[in-house]
Gaussian input, Z-matrix of N, CA and C with variables (Angstrom, degrees):
# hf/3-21g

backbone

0 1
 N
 C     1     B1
 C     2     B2     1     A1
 N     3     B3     2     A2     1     D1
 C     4     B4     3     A3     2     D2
 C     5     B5     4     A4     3     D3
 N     6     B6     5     A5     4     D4
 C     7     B7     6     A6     5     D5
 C     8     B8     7     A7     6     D6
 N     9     B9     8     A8     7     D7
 C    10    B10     9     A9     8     D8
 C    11    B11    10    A10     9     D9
 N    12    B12    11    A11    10    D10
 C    13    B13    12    A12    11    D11
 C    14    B14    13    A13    12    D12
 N    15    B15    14    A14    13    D13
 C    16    B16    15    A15    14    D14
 C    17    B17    16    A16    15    D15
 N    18    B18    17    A17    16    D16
 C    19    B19    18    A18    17    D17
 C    20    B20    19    A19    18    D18
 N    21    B21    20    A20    19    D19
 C    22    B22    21    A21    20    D20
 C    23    B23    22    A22    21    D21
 N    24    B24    23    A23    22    D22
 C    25    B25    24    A24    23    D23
 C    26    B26    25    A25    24    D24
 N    27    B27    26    A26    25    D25
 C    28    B28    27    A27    26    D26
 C    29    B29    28    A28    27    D27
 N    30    B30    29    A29    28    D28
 C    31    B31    30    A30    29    D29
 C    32    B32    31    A31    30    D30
 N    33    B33    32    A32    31    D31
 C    34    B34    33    A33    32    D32
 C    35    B35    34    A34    33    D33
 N    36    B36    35    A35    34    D34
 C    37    B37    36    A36    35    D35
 C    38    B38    37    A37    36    D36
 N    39    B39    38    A38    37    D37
 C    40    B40    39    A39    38    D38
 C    41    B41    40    A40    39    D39
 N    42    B42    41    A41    40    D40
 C    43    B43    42    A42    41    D41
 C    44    B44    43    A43    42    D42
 N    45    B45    44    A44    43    D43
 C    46    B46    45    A45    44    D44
 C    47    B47    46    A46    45    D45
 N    48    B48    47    A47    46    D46
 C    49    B49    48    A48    47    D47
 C    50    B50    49    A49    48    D48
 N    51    B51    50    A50    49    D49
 C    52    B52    51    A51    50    D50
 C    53    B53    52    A52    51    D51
 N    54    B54    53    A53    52    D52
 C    55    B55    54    A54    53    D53
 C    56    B56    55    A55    54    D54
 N    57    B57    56    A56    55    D55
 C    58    B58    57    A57    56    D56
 C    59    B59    58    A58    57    D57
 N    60    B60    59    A59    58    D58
 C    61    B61    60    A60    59    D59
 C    62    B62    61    A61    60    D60
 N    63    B63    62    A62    61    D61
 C    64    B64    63    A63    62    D62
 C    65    B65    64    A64    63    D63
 N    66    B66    65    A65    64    D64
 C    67    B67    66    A66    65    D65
 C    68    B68    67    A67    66    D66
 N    69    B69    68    A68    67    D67
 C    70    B70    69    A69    68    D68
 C    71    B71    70    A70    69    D69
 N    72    B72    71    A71    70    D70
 C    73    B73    72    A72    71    D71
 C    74    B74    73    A73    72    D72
 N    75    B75    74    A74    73    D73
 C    76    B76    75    A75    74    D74
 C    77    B77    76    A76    75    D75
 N    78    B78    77    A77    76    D76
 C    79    B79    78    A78    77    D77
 C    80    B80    79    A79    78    D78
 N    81    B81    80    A80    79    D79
 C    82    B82    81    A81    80    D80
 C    83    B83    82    A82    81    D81
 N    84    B84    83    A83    82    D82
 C    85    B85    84    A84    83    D83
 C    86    B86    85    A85    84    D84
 N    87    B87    86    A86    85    D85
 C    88    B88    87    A87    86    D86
 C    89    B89    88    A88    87    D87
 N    90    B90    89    A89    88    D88
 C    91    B91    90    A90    89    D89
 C    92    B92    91    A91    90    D90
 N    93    B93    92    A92    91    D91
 C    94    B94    93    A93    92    D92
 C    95    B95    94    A94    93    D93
 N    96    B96    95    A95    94    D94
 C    97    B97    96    A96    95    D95
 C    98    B98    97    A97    96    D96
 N    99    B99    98    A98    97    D97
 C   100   B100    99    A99    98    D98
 C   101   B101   100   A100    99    D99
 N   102   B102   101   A101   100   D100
 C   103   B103   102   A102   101   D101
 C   104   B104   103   A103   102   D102
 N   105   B105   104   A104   103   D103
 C   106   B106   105   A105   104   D104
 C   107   B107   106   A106   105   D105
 N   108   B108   107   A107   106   D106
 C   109   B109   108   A108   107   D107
 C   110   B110   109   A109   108   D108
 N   111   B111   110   A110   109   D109
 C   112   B112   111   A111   110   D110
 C   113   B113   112   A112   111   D111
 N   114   B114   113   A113   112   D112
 C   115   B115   114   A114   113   D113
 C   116   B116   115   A115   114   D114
 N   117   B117   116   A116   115   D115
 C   118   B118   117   A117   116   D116
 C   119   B119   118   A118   117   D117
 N   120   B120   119   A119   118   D118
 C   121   B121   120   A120   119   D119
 C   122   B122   121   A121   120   D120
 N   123   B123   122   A122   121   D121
 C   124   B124   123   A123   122   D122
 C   125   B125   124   A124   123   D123
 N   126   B126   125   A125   124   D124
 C   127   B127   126   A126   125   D125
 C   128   B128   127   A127   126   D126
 N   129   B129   128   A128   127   D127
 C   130   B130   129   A129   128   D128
 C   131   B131   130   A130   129   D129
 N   132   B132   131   A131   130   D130
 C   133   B133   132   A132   131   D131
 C   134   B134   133   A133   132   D132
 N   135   B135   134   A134   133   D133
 C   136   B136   135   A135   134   D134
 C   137   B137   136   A136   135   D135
 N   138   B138   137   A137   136   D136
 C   139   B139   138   A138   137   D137
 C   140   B140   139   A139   138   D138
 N   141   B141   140   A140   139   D139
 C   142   B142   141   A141   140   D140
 C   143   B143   142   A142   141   D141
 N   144   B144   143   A143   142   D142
 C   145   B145   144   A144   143   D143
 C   146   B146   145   A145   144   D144
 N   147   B147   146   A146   145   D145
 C   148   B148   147   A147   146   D146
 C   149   B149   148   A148   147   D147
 N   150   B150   149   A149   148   D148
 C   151   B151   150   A150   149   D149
 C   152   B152   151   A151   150   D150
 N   153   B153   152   A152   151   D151
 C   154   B154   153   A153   152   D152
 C   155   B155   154   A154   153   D153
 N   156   B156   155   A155   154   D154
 C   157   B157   156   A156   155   D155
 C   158   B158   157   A157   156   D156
 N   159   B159   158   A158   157   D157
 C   160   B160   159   A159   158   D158
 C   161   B161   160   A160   159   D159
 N   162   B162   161   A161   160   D160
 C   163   B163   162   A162   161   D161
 C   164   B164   163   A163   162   D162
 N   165   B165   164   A164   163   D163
 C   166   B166   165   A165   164   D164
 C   167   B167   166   A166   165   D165
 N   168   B168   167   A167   166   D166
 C   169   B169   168   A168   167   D167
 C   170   B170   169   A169   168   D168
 N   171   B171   170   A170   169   D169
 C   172   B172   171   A171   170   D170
 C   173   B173   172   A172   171   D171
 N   174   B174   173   A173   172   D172
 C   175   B175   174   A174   173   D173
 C   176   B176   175   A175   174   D174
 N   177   B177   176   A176   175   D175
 C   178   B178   177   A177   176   D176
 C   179   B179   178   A178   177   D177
 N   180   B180   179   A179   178   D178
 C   181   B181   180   A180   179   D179
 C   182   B182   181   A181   180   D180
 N   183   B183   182   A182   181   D181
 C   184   B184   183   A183   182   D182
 C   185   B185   184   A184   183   D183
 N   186   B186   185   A185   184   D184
 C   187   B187   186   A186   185   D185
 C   188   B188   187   A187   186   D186
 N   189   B189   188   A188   187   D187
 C   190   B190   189   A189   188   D188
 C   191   B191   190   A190   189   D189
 N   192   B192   191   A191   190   D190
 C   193   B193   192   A192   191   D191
 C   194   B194   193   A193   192   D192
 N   195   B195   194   A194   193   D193
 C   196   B196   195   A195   194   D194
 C   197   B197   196   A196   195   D195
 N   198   B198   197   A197   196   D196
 C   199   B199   198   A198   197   D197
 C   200   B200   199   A199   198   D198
 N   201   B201   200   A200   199   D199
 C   202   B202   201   A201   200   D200
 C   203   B203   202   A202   201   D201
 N   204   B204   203   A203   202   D202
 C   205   B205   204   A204   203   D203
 C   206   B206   205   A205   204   D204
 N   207   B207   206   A206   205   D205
 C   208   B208   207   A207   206   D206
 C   209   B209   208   A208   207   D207
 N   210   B210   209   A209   208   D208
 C   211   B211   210   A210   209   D209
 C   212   B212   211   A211   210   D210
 N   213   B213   212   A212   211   D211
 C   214   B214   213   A213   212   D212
 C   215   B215   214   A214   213   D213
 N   216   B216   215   A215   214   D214
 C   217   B217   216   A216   215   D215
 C   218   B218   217   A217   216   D216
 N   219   B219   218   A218   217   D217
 C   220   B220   219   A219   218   D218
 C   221   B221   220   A220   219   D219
 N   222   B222   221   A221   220   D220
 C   223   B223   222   A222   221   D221
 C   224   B224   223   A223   222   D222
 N   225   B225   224   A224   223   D223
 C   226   B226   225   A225   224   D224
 C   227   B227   226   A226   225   D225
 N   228   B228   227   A227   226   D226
 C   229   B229   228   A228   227   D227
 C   230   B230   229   A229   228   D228
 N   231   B231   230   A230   229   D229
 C   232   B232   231   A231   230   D230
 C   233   B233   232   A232   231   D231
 N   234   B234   233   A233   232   D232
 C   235   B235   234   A234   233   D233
 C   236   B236   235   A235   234   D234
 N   237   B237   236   A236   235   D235
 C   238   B238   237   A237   236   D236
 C   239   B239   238   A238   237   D237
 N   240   B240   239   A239   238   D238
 C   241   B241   240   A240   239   D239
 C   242   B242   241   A241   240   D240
 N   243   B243   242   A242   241   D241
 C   244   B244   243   A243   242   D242
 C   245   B245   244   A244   243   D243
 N   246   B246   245   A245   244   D244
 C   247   B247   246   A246   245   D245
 C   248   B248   247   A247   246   D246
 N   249   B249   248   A248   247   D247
 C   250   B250   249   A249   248   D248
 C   251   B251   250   A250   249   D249
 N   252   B252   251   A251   250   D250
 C   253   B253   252   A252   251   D251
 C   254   B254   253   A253   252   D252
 N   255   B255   254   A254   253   D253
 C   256   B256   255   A255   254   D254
 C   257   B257   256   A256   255   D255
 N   258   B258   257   A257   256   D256
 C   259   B259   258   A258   257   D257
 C   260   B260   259   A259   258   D258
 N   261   B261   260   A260   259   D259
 C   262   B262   261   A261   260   D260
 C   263   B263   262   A262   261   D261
 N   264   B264   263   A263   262   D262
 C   265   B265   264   A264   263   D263
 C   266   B266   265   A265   264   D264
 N   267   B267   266   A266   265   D265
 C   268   B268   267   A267   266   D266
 C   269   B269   268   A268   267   D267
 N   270   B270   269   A269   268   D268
 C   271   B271   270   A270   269   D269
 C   272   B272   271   A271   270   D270
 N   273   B273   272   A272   271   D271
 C   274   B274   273   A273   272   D272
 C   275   B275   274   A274   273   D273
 N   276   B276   275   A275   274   D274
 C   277   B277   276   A276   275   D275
 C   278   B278   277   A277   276   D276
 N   279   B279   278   A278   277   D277
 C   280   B280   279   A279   278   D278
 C   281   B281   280   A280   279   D279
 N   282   B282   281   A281   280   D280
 C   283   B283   282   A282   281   D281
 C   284   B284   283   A283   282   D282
 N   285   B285   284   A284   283   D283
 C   286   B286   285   A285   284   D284
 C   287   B287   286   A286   285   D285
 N   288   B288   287   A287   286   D286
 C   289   B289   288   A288   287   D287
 C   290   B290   289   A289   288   D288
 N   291   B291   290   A290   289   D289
 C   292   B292   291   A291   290   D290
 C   293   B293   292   A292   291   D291
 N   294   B294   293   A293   292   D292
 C   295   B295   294   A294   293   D293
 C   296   B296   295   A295   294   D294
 N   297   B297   296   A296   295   D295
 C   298   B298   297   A297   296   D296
 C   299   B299   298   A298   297   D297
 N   300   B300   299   A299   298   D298
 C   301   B301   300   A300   299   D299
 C   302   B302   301   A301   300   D300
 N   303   B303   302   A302   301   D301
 C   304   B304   303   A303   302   D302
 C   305   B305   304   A304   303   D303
 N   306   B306   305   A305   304   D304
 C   307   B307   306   A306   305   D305
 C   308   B308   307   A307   306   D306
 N   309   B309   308   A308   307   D307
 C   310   B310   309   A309   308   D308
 C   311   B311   310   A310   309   D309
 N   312   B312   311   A311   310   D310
 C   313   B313   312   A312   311   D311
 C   314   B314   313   A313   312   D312
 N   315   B315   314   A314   313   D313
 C   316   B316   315   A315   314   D314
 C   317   B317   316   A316   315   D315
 N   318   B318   317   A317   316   D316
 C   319   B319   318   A318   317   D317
 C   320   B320   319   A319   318   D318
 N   321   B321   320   A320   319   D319
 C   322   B322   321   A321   320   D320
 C   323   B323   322   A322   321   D321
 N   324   B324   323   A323   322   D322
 C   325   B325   324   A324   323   D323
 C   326   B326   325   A325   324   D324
 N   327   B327   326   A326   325   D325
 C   328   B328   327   A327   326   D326
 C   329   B329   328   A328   327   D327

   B1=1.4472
   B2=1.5126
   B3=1.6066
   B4=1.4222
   B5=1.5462
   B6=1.3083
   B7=1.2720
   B8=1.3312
   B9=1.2124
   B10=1.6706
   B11=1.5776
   B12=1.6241
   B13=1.1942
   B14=1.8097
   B15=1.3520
   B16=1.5090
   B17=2.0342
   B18=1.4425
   B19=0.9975
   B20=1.5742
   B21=1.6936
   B22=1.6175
   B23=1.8675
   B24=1.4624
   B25=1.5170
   B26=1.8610
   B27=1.4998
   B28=1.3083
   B29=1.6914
   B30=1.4855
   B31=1.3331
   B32=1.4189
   B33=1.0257
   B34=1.6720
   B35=1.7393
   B36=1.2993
   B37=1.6336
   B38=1.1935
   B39=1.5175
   B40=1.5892
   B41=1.3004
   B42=1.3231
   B43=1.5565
   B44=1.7336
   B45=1.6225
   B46=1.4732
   B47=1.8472
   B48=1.3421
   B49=1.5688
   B50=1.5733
   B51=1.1977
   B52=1.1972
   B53=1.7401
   B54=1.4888
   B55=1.0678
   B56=2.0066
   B57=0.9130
   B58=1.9013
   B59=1.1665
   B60=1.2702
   B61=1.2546
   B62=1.3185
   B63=2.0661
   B64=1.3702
   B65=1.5890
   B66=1.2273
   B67=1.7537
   B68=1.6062
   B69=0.9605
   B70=1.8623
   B71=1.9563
   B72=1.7430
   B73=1.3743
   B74=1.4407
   B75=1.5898
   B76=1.0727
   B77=1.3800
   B78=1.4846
   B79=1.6557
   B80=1.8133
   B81=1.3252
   B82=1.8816
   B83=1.4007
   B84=1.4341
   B85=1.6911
   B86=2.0408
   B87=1.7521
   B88=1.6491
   B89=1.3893
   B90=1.7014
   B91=1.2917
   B92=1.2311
   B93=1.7889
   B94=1.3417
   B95=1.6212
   B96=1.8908
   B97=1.2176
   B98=1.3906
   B99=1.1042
   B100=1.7604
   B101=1.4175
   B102=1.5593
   B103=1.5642
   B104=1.9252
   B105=0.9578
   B106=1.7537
   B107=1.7498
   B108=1.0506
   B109=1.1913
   B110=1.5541
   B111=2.1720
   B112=2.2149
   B113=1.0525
   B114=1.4479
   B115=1.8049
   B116=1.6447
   B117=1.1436
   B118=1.0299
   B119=1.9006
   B120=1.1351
   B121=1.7529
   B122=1.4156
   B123=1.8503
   B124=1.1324
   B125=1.8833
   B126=1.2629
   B127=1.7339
   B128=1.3099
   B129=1.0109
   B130=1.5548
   B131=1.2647
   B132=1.1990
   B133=1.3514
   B134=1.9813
   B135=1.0752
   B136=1.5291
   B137=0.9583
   B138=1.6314
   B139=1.4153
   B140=1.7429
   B141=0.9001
   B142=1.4466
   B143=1.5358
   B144=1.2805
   B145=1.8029
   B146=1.9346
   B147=1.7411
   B148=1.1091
   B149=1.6380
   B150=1.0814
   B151=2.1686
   B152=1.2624
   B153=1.6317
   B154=1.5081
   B155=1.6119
   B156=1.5621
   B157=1.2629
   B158=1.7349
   B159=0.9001
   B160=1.7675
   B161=1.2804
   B162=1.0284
   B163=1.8453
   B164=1.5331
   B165=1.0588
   B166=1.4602
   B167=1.3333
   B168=1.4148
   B169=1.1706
   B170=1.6172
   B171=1.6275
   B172=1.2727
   B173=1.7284
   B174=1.6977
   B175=1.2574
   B176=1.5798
   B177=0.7204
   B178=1.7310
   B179=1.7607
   B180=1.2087
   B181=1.6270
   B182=2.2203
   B183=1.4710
   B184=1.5996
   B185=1.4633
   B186=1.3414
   B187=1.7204
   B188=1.6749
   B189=1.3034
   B190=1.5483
   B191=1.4912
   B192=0.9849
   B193=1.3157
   B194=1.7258
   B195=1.4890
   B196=1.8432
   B197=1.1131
   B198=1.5171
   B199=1.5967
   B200=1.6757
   B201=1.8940
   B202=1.2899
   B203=1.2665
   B204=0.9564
   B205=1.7718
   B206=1.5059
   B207=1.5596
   B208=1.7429
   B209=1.5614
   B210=1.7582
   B211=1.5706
   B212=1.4045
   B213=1.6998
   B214=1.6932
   B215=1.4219
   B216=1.6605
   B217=1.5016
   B218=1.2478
   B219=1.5834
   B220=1.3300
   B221=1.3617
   B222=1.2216
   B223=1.6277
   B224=2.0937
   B225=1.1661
   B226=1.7158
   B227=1.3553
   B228=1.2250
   B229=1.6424
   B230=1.3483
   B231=1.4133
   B232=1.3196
   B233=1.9492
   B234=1.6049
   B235=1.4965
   B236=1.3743
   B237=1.7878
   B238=1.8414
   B239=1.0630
   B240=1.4489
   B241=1.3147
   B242=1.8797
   B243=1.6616
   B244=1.5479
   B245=1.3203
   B246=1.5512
   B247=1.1566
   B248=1.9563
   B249=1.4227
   B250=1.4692
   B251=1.5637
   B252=1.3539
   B253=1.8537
   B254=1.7968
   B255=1.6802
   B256=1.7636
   B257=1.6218
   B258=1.1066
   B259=1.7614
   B260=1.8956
   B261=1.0917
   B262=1.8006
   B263=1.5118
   B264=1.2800
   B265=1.3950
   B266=1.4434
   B267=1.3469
   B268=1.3766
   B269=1.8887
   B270=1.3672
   B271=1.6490
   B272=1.9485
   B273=1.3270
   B274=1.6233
   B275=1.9160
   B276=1.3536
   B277=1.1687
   B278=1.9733
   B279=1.3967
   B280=1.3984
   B281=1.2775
   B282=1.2971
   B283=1.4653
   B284=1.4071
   B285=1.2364
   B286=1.6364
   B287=1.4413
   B288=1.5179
   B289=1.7162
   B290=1.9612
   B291=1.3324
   B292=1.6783
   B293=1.5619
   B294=1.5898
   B295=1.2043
   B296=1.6664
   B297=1.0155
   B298=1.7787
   B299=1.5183
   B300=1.0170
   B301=1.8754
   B302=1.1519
   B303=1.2348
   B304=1.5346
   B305=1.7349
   B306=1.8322
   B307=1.4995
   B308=1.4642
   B309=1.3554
   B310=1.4921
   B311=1.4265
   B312=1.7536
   B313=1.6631
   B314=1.5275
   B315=1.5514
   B316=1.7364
   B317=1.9853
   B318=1.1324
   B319=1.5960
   B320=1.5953
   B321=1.2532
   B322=1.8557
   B323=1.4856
   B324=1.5166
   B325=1.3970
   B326=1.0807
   B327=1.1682
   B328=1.8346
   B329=1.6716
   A1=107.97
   A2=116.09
   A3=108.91
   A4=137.51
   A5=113.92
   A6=112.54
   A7=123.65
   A8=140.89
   A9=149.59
   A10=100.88
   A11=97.73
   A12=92.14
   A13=134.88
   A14=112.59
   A15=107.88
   A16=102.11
   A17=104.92
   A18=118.51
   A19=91.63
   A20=128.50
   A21=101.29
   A22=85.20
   A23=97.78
   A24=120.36
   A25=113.25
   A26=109.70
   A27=83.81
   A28=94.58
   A29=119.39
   A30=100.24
   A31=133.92
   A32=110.71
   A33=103.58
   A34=112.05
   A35=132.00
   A36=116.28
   A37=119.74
   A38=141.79
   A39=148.71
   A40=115.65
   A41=99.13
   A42=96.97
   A43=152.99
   A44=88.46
   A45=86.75
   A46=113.83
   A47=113.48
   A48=138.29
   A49=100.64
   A50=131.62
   A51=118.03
   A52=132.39
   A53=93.59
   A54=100.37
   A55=123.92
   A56=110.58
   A57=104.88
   A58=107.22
   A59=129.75
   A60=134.11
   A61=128.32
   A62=107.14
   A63=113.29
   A64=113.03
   A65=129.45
   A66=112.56
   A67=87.57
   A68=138.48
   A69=118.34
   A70=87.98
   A71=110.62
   A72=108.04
   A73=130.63
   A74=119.27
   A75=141.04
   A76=131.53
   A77=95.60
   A78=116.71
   A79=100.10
   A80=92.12
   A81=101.38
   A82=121.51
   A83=117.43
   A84=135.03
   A85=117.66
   A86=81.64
   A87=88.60
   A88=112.14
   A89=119.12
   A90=126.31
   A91=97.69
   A92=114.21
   A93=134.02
   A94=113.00
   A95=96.00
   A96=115.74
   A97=119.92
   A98=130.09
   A99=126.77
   A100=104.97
   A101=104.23
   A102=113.80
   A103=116.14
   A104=84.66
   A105=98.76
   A106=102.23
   A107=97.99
   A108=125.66
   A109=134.39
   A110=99.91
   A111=76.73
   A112=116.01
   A113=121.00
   A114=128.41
   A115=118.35
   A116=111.33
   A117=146.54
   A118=124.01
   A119=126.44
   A120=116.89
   A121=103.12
   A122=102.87
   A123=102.50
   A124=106.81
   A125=108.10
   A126=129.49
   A127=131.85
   A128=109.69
   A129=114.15
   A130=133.01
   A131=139.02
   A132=139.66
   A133=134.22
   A134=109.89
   A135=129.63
   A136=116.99
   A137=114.15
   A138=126.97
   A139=101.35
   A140=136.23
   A141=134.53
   A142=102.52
   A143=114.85
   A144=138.70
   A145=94.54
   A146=101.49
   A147=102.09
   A148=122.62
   A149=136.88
   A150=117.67
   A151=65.77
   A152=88.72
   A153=136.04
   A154=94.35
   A155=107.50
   A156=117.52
   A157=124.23
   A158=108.32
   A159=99.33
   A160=119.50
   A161=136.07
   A162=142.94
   A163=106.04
   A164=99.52
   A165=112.06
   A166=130.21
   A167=121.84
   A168=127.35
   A169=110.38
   A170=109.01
   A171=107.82
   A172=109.75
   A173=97.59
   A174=91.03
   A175=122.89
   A176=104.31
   A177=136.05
   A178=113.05
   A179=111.41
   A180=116.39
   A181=83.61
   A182=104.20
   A183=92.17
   A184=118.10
   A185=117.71
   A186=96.87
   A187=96.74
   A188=108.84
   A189=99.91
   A190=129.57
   A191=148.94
   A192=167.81
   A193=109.16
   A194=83.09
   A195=86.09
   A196=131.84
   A197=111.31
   A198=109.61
   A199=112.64
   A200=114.83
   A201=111.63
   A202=89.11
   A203=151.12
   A204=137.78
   A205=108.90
   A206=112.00
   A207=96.19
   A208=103.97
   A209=107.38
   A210=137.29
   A211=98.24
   A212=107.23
   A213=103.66
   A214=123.12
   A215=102.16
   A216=106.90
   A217=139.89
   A218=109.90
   A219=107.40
   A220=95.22
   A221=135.67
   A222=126.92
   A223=96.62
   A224=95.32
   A225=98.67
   A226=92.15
   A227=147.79
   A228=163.79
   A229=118.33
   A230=123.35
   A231=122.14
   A232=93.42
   A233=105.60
   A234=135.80
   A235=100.43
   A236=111.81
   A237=100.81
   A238=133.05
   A239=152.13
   A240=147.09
   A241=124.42
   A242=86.62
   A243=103.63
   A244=113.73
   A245=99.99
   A246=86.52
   A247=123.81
   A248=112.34
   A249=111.81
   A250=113.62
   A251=98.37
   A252=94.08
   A253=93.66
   A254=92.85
   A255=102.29
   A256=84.46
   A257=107.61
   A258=120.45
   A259=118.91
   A260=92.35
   A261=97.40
   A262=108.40
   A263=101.10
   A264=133.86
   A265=133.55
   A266=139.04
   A267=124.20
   A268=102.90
   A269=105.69
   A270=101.19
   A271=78.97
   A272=107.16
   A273=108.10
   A274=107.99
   A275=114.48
   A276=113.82
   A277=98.69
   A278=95.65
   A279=96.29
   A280=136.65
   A281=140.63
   A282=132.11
   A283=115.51
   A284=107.23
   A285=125.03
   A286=115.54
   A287=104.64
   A288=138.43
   A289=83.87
   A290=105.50
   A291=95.62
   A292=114.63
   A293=130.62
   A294=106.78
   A295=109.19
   A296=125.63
   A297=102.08
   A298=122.20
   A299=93.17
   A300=107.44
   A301=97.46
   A302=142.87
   A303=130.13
   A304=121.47
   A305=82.02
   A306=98.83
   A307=112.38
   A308=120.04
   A309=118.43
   A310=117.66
   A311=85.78
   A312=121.61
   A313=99.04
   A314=73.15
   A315=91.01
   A316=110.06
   A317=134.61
   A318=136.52
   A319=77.74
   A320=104.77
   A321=129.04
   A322=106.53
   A323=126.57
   A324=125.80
   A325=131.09
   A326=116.62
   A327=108.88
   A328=94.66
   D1=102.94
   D2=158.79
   D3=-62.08
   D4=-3.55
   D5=176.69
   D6=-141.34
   D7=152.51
   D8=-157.70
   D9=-81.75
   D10=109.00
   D11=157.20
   D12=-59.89
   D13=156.35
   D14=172.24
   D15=-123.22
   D16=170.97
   D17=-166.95
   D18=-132.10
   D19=115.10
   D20=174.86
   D21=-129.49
   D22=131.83
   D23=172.15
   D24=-86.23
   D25=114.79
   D26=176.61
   D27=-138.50
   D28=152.47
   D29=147.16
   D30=-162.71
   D31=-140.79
   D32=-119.86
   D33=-136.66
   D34=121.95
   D35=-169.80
   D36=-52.91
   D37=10.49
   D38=153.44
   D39=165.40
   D40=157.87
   D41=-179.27
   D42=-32.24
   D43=-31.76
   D44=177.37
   D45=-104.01
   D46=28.33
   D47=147.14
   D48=-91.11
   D49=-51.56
   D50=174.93
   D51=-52.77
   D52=-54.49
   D53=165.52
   D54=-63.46
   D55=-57.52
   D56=157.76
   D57=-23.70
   D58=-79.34
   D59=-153.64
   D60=-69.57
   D61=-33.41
   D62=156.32
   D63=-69.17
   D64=-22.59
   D65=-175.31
   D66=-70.61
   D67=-32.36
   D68=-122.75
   D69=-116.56
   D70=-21.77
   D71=144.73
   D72=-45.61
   D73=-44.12
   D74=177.63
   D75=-68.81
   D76=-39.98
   D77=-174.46
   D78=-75.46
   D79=-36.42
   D80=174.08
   D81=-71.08
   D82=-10.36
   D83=-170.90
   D84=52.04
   D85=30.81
   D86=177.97
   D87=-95.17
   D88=-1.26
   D89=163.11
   D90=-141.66
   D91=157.27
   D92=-172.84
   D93=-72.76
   D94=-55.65
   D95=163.76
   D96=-132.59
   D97=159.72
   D98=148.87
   D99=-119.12
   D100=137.52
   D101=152.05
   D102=-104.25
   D103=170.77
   D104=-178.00
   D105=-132.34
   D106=116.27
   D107=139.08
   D108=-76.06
   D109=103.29
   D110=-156.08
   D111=-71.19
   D112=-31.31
   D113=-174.28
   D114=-130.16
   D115=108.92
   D116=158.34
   D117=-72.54
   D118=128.54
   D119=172.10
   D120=-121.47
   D121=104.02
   D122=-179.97
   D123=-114.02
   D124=134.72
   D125=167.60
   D126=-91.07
   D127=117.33
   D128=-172.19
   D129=-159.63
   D130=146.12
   D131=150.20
   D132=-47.10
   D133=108.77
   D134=168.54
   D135=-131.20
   D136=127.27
   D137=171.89
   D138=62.98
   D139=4.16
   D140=169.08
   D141=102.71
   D142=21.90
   D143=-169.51
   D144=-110.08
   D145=135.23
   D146=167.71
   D147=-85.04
   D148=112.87
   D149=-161.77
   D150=-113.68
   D151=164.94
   D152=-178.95
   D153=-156.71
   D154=102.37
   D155=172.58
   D156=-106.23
   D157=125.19
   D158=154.57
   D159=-67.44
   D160=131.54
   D161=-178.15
   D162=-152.76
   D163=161.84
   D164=155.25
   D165=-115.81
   D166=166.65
   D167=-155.33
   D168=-131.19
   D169=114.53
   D170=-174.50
   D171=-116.78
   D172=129.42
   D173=179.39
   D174=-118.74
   D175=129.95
   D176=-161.97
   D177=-75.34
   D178=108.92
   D179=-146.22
   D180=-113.93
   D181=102.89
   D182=-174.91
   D183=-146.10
   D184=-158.51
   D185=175.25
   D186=-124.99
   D187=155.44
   D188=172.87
   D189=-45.12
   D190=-47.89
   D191=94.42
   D192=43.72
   D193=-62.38
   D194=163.54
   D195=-107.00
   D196=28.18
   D197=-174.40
   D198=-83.44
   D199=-15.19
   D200=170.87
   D201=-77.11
   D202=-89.23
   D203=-145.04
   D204=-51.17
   D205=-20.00
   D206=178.44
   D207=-61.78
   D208=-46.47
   D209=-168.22
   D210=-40.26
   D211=-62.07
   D212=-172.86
   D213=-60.12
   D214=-41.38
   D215=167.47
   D216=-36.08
   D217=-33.87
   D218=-172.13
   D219=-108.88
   D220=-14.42
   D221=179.08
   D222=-64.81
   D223=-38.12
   D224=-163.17
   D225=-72.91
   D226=-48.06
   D227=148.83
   D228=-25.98
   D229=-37.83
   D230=-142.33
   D231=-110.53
   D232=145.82
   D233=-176.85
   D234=-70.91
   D235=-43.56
   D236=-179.84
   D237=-48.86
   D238=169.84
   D239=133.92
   D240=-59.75
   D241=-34.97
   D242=157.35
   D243=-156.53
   D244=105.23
   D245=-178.45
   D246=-122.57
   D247=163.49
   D248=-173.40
   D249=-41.45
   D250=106.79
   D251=149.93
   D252=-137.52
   D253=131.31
   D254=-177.81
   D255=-125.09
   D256=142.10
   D257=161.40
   D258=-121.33
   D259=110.24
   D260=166.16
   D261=-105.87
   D262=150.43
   D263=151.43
   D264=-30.03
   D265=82.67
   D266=-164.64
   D267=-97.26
   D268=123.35
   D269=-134.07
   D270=-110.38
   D271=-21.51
   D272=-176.19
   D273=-157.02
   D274=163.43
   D275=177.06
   D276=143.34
   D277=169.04
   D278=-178.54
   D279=-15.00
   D280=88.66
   D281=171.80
   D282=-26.04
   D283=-57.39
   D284=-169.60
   D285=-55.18
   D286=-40.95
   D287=-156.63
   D288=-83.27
   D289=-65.71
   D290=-167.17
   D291=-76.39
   D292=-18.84
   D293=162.37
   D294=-88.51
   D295=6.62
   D296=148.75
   D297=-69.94
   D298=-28.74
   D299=-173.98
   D300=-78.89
   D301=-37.64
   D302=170.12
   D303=-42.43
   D304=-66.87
   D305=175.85
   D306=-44.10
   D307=-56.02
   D308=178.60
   D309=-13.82
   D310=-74.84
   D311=178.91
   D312=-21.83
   D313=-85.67
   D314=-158.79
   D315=-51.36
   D316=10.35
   D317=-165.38
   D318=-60.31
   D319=-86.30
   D320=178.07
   D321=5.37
   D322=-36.68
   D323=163.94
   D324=-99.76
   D325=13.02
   D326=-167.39
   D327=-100.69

């Protein structure tokens, strides 16, 4: 694998926003894969308001390279006003597993 995988966590007011948004990541070849996570319990502060939401959680399988276009994707996509996108580092894991995920990526140019 020539290039660093990324991991971007984002989510989402329920599952079937999650799911939309992970195919059409995919269908675009700006992620390898997405999974969904359907329920999530997330707590937080708005407007000086405590929420306790159900959401889901979509995770975003990509290469560094495209993690700004995943980033823009889902801001232009996404129901929040602000909503979660976190990206980590996938620093080790399947050889096999991350150069398929490259190839994925990279289809979008050939």
């Amino acid at each position: 694998m020539g290039e660093k995988a990324v991991l971007i966590m984002v989510t989402l007011g329920g599952r079937d926003d999650a799911e939309r948004l992970g195919e059409a990541l995919v269908v675009e070849h700006l992620a390898a894969c997405c999974s969904v996570v359907p329920t999530v319990h997330s707590f937080y502060y708005w407007d000086d308001q405590l929420r306790r939401e159900h959401e889901a959680l979509l995770l975003v399988k990509t290469l560094e390279s495209q993690a700004a276009g995943v980033q823009e994707f889902v801001r232009t996509h996404h129901s929040y006003e602000v909503p979660e996108i976190l990206q980590v580092a996938i620093e080790g894991g399947s050889s096999a597993y991350l150069n398929w995920m490259e190839k994925q990526v990279t289809k979008a140019g050939l």
